[in-house]
BAVOLO-291520 format. One line per field, with one value per residue (C-alpha): residue number from 1; x, y negated, z negated. Coordinates in Angstrom, 2 decimals, always signed. Example, Ala and Ser with C-alpha at 12.3 -4.5 7.8 and 13.67 -1.06 7.14 Angstrom:
residues 2
tise	(1|2);
c1	(+12.30|+13.67);
c2	(+4.50|+1.06);
c3	(-7.80|-7.14);
END
This chain:
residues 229
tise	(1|2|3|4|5|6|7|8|9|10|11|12|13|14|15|16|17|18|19|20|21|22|23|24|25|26|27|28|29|30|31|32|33|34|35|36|37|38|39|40|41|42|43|44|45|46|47|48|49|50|51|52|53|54|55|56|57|58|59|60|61|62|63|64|65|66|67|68|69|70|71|72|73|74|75|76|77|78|79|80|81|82|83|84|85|86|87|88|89|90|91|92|93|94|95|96|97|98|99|100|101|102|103|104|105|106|107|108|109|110|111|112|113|114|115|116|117|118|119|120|121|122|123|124|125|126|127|128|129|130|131|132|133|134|135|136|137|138|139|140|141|142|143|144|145|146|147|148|149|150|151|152|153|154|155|156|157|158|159|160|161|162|163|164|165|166|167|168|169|170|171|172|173|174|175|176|177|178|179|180|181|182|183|184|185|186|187|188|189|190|191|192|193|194|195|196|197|198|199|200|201|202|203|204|205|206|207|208|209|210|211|212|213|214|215|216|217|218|219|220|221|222|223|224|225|226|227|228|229);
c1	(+63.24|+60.01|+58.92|+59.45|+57.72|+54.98|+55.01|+54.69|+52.42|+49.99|+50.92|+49.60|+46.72|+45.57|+46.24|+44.57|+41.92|+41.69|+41.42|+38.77|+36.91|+37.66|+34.67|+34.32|+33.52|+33.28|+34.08|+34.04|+33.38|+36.92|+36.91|+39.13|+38.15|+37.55|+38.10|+35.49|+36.62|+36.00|+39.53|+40.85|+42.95|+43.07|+42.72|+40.15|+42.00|+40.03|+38.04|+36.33|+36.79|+35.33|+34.85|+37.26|+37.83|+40.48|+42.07|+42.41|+40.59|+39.84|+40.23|+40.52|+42.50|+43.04|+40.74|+43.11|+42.40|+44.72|+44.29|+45.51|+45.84|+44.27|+47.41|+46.66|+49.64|+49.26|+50.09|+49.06|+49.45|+46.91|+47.69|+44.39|+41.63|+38.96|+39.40|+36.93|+37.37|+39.79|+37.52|+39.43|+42.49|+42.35|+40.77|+39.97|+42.11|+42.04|+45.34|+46.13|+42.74|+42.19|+41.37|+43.13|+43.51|+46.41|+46.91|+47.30|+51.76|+49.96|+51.22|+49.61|+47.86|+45.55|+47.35|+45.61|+44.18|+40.44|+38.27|+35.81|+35.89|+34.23|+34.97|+35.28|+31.62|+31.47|+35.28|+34.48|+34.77|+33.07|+35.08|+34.70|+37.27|+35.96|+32.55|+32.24|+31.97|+33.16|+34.34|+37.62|+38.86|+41.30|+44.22|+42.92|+41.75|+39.14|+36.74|+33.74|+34.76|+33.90|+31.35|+27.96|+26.78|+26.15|+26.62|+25.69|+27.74|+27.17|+24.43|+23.17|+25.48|+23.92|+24.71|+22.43|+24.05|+22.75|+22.93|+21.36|+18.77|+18.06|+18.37|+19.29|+21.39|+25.04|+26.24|+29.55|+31.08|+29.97|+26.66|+23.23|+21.55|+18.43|+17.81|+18.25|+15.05|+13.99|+13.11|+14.93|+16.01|+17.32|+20.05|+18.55|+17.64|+18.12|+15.09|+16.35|+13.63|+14.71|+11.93|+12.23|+10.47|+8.53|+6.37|+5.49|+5.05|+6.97|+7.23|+9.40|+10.95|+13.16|+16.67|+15.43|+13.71|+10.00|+7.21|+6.32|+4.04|+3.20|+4.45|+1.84|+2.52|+3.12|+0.54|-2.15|-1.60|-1.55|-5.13|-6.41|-5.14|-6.80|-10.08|-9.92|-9.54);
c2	(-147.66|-149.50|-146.05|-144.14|-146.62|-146.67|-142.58|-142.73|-145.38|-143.31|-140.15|-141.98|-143.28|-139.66|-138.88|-141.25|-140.74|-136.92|-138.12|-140.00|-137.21|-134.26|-133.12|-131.25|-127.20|-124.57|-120.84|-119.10|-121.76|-123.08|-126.97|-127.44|-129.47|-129.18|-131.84|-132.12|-128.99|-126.98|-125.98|-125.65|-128.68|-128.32|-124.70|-124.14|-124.53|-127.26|-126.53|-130.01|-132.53|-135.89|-136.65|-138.73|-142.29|-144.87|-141.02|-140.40|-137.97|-137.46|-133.61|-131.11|-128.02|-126.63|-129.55|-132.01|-134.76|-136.41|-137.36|-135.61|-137.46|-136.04|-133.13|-132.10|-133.36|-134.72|-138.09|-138.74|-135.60|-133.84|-135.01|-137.36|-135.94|-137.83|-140.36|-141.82|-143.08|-146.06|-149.37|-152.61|-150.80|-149.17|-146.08|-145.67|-142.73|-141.43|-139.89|-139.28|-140.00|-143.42|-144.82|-147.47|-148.34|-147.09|-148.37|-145.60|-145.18|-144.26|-147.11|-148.37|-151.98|-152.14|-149.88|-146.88|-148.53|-148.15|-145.57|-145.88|-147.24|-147.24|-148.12|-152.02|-152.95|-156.90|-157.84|-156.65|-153.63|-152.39|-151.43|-150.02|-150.00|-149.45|-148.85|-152.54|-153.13|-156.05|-156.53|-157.15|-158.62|-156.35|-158.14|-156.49|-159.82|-159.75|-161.86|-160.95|-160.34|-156.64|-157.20|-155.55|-151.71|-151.07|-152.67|-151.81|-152.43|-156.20|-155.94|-158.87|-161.23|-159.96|-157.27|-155.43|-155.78|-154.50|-155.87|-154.91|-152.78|-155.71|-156.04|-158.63|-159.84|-162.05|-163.90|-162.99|-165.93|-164.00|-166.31|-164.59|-166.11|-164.10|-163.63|-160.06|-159.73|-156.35|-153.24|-151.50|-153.14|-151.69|-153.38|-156.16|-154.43|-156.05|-157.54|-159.50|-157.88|-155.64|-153.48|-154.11|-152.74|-155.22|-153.79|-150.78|-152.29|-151.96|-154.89|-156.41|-159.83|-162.56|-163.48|-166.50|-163.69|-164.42|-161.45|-160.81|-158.12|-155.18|-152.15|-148.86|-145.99|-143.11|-140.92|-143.84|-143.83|-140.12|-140.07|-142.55|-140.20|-136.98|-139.03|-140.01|-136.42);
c3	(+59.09|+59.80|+61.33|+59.02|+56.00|+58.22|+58.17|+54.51|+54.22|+56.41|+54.09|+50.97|+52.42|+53.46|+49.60|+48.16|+51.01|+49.87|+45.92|+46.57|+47.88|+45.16|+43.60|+40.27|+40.29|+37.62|+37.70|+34.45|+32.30|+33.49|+35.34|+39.07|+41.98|+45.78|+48.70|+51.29|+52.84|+49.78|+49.67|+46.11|+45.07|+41.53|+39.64|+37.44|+34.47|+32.26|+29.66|+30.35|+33.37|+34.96|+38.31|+39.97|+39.76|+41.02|+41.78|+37.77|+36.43|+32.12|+31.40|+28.55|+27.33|+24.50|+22.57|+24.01|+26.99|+29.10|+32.80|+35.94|+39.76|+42.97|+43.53|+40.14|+38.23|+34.45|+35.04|+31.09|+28.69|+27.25|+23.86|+22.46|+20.32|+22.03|+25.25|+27.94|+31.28|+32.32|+32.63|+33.31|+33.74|+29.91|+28.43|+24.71|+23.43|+19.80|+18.70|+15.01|+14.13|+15.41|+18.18|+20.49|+24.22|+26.96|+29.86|+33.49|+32.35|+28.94|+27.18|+24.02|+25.21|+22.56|+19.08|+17.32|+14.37|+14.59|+12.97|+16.24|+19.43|+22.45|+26.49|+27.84|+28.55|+30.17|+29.04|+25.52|+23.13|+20.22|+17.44|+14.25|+11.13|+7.38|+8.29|+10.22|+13.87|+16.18|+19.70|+21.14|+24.30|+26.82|+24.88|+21.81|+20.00|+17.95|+19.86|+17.33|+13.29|+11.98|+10.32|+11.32|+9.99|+13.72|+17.25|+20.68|+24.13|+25.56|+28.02|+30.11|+27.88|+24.81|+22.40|+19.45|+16.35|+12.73|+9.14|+6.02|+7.97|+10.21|+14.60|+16.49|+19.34|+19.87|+22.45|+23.27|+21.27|+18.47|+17.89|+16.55|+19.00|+18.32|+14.55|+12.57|+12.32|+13.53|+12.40|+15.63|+18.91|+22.07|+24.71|+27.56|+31.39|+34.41|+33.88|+31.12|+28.66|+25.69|+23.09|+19.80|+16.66|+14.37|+11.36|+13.04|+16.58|+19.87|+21.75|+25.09|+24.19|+26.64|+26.22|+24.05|+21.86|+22.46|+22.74|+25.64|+25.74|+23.26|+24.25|+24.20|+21.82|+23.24|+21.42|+22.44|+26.18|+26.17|+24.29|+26.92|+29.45|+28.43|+28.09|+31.48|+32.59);
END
């Protein structure tokens, strides 16, 4: 018995060695994938397909998505209008016009009751229902009330959100912990610096929100540049 687990055991692990490895292809505008040894695992059959990841793979036929395994096999049917990647274990689907989150048996975690959604960025989710946005948590509490015009994914602990024509950036309690106060505003880098727009001027500020430098116009620099020349 213990033989013959350990046969299978190795079995799998060559499997899920081989899924790991499957790369997307194209011939005739139709999606399949390869393994190292550019051997045909899965036909060309997609209209639409992702690479490979945790040996699931997002594809689409006929306008519909669902997600195959490494052999090929449908392990979710290709019955969502829209869907993304799994992230956290979940992937935001949209079936019957709204959007919610299934887990990889294609149950509904997180139900179908939001007019947009996007993946699990940093725990959270932005979500939008009657023209608001918020963020849940992977239970599917509402961690942040909808209640912005727009919001961006949490980056660096902080996420862009929009009132009244107005940027600024919440914590993820849900805390404006820099003011809507811009004209425009872009997500934190790894730098912990994020551009924002302020009567007509570009400029990098901290995670406390102050300026830190000016940021050049584009047309400027490039008028400095052909001077130089």
């Amino acid at each position: 018995m213990k033989k013959t687990m350990f046969v299978v055991f190795i079995s799998s692990m060559a499997l899920v060695s081989q899924g790991q490895t499957l790369t997307r292809f194209y011939h005739q505008s139709k999606v399949g994938y390869k393994n190292q040894k550019n051997e045909i695992v899965v036909n060309p059959n997609y209209q639409a397909g992702s690479e490979f990841s945790d040996g699931i793979a997002l594809v689409m036929a006929n306008n519909k998505r669902g997600y195959i395994d490494q052999t090929g096999k449908e392990i979710i049917p290709l019955q969502y209008e829209d869907a993304a990647a799994f992230v956290d274990g979940l992937a935001c689907v949209k079936f019957g016009g709204k959007y919610g989150y299934i887990n990889k048996k294609a149950d509904w975690i997180i139900q179908p009751i939001y007019d947009e959604a996007y993946t699990f960025h940093e725990g959270k989710a932005r979500v939008q229902k009657n023209g608001k946005w918020g963020f849940i948590n992977l239970r599917g509490d509402v961690t942040i009330p909808l209640k912005y015009d727009l919001a961006q994914d949490f980056s660096m602990g902080l996420a862009v959100v929009s009132l009244n024509n107005k940027f600024g950036y919440i914590s993820e309690k849900g805390q404006e912990v820099i003011a809507l106060q811009y004209d425009a505003a872009m997500s934190f880098n790894r730098d912990q610096q994020a551009m924002i727009s302020l009567k007509g001027e570009n400029y990098m500020i901290s995670k406390t929100g102050k300026i830190l430098k000016e940021v050049e116009k584009y047309v400027e620099h490039e008028e400095r540049e052909k001077k130089r020349k």
